[in-house]
C-alpha positions in Angstrom: 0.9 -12.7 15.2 -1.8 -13.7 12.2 -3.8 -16.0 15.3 -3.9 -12.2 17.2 -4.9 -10.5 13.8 -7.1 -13.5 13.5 -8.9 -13.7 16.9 -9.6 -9.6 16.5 -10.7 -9.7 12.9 -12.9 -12.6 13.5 -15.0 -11.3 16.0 -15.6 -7.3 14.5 -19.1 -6.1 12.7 -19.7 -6.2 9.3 -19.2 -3.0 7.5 -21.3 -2.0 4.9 -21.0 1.5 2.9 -25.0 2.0 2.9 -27.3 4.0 4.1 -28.3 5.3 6.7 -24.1 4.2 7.3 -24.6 2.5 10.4 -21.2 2.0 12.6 -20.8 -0.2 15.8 -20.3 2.1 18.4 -17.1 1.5 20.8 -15.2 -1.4 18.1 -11.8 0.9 17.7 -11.0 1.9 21.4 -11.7 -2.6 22.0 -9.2 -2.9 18.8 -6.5 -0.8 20.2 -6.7 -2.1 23.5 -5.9 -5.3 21.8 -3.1 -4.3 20.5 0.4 -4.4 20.6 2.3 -1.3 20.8 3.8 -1.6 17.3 0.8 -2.1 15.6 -1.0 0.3 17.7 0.9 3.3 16.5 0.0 1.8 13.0 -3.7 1.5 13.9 -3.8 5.1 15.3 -2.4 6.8 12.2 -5.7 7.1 10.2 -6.9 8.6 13.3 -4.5 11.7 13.2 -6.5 13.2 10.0 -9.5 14.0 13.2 -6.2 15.4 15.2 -5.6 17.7 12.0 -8.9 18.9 11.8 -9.2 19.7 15.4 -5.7 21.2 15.5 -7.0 23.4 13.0 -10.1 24.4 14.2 -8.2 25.5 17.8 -6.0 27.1 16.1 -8.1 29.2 13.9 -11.0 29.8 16.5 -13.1 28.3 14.0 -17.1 27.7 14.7 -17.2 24.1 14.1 -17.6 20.6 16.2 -14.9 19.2 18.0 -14.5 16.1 16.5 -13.7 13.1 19.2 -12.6 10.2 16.9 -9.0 11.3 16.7 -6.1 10.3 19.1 -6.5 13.4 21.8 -9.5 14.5 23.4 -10.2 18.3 23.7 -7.9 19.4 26.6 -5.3 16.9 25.5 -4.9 18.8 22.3 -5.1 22.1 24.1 -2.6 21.1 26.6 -0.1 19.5 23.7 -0.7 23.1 21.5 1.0 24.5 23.9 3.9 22.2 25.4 4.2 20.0 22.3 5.4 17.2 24.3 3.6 14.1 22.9 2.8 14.8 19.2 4.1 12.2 16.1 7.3 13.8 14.2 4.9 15.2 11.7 3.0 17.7 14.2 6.5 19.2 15.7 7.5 19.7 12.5 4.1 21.7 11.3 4.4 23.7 14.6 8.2 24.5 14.0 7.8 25.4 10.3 4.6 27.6 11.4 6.7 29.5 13.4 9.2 29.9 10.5 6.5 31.2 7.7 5.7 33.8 9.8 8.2 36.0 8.0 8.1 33.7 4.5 7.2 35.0 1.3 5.8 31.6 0.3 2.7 31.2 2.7 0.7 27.7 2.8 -2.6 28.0 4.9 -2.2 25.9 8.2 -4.6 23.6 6.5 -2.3 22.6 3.7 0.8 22.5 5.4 -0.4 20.1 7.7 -2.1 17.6 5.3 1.4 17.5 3.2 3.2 17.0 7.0 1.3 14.0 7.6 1.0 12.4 4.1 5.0 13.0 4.1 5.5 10.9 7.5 2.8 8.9 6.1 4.4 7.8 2.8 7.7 7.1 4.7 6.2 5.4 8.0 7.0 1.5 8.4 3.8 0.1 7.2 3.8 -0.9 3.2 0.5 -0.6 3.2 0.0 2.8 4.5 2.4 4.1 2.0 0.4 2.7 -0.8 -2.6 4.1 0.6 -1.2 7.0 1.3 -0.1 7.8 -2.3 -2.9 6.5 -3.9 -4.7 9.5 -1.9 -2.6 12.0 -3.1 -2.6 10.9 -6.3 -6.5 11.0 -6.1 -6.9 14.4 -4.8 -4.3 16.3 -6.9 -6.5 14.8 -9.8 -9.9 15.5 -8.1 -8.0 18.8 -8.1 -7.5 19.4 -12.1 -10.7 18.1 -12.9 -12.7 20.8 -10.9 -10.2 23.9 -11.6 -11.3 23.0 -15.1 -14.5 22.8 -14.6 -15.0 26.1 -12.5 -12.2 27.7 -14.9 -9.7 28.2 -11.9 -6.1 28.6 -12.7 -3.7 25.6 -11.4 -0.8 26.8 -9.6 2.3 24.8 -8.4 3.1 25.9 -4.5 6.2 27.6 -5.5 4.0 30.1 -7.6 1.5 31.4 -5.3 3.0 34.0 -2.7 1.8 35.4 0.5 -1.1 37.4 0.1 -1.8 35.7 -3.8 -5.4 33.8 -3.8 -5.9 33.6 -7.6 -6.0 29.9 -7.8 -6.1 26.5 -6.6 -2.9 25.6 -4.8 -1.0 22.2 -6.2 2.1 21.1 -5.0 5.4 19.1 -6.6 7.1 19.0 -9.6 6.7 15.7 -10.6 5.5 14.4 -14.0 2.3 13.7 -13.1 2.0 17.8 -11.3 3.4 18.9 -15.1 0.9 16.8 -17.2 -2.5 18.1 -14.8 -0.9 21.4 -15.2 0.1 21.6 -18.7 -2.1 18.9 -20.3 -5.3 20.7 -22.7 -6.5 16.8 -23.6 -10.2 15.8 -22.0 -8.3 13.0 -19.5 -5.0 15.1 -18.8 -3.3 12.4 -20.7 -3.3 9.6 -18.1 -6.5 7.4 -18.9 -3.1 4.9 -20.2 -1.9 6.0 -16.4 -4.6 5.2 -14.2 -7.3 2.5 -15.3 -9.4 4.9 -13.3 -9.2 8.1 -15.1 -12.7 7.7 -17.4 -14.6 6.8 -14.0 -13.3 10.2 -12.2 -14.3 12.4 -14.9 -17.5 10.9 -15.3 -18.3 10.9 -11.9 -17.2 14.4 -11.3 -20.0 15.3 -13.8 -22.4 14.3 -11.9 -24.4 15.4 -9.3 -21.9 16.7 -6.1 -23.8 14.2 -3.5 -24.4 11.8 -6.1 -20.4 11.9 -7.1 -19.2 12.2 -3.5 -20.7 9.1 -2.5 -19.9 7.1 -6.1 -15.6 8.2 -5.2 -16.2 6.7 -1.6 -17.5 3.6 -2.8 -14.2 3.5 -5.1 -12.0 4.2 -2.3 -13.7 0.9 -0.6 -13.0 -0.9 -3.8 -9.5 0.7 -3.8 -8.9 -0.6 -0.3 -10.1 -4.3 -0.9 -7.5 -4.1 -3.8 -4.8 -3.5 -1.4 -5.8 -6.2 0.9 -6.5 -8.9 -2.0 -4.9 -12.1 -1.0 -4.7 -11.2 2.5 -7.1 -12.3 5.6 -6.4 -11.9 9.0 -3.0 -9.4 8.8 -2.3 -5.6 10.0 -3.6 -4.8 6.9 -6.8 -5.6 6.8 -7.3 -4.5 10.4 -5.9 -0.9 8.8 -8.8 -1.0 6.1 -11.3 -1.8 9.2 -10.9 1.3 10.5 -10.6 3.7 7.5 -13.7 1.9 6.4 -15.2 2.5 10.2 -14.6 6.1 10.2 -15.9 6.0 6.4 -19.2 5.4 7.9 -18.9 8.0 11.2 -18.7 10.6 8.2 -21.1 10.1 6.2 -23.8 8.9 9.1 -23.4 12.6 10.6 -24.9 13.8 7.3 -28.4 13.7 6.3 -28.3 14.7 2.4 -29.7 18.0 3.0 -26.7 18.6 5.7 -24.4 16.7 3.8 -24.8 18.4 0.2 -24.0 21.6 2.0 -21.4 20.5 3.6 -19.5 18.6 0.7 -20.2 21.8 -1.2 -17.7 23.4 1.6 -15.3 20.5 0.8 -14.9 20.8 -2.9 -14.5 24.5 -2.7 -11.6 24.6 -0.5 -10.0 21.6 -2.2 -6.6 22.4 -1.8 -4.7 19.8 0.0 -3.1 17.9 -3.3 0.3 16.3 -2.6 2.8 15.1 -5.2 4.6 12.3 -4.2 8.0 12.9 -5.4 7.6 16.3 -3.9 6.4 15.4 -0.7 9.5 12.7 -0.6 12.1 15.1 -0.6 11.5 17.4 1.6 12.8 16.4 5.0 11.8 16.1 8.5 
């Protein structure tokens, strides 16, 4: 298995987080066909975040692109929105608890429900490394979370406080020590700067400038990634941080800084997909 990881690892582009954020076109369909079937499902699960987004956008009629780096193409998602015959565990769950908060008093947009789905399968899938990944992401988001509901003076709100109907604040989910302290905390760093050796960098990045920020947190999450890999060389692993780093760079080459500062704008103001880990490993699929 490490000469397979090997041969494919060997031969792939250097990836670079620079501009203009060039990508070699047509490297992940030539890695998957590479693969076995095992590792394929792994390779494919960083893919399903472009699945959600598109699920989303069918669902909701909204007037944005399509976008075709995800695991379905157009009509494929169409067709499996209707029959739901060949979705991961995750998806028939979100389409089966839709169905059921139809008539709940405690409402999640579509868009939340299905990030916690997937980042549940995801922290309990059969991949170490996509669990820690997976956390780390959560954890990053719930405190990207805090940080701007302070800024903008928005009220915090665990999910079993807002209601159908109740749009007063940012939605954050769990109960977990880490949910209580970003909700309860008054201090500058939320009291975890002891927690997370990264804690001073995210609050003075999210100072800055929302390009200039944006693009400072995704060279961290590279730096996060190497982290994960350190020691390792030609393993699933590192082809996993291959293509979250490729589709790194498919983002952020669609945007020129005009296009992109109005569309990160969009992102940070519906920042509400934060995910508590505890929380999300207890509920059960």
């Amino acid at each position: 298995m490490y000469s397979d990881f090997y041969c494919i690892l060997s031969g792939l582009p250097e990836l670079n987080f620079q501009p203009p954020y060039h990508y070699p076109e047509g490297v992940i369909t030539e890695i998957l066909s590479l693969l076995s079937e095992k590792d394929k499902q792994m390779a494919q699960y960083p893919l399903y975040q472009f699945d959600n987004y598109n699920i989303i956008t069918m669902l909701n009629n909204y007037q944005r692109d399509f976008l075709p780096f995800g695991n379905y193409s157009r009509d494929e998602l169409a067709a499996e929105i209707k029959t739901q015959d060949n979705l991961p565990e995750y998806l028939n769950y979100f389409f089966e608890k839709k169905q059921e908060q139809k008539t709940a008093a405690l409402a999640d947009s579509d868009e939340l429900s299905l990030a916690r789905y997937y980042y549940l399968e995801a922290l309990k899938i059969e991949d170490s490394f996509l669990q820690q990944w997976s956390g780390f992401e959560i954890h990053l988001n719930n405190i990207r979370t805090a940080i701007q509901c302070r800024k903008y003076n928005i009220p915090l709100e665990r999910r079993e406080q807002k209601r159908a109907g109740q749009e007063s604040g940012q939605t954050i989910l769990g109960t977990d020590d880490l949910v209580d302290q970003l909700q309860l905390s008054h201090s500058a760093d939320f009291g975890l700067t002891g927690v997370y050796d990264w804690m001073e960098f995210l609050i003075e990045t999210e100072k800055k400038d929302l390009l200039t920020a944006e693009i400072e947190i995704e060279i961290f999450r590279w730096n996060k990634l190497d982290e994960l890999v350190d020691g390792k060389y030609f393993s699933r692993d590192n082809l996993l941080v291959y293509i979250i780093k490729y589709y790194s760079l498919v983002r952020w080459n669609s945007l020129t800084q005009e296009k992109g500062s109005r569309a990160l704008g969009v992102i940070l103001d519906k920042i509400t997909t934060n995910y508590s880990i505890k929380e999300l490993s207890g509920e059960k699929i």
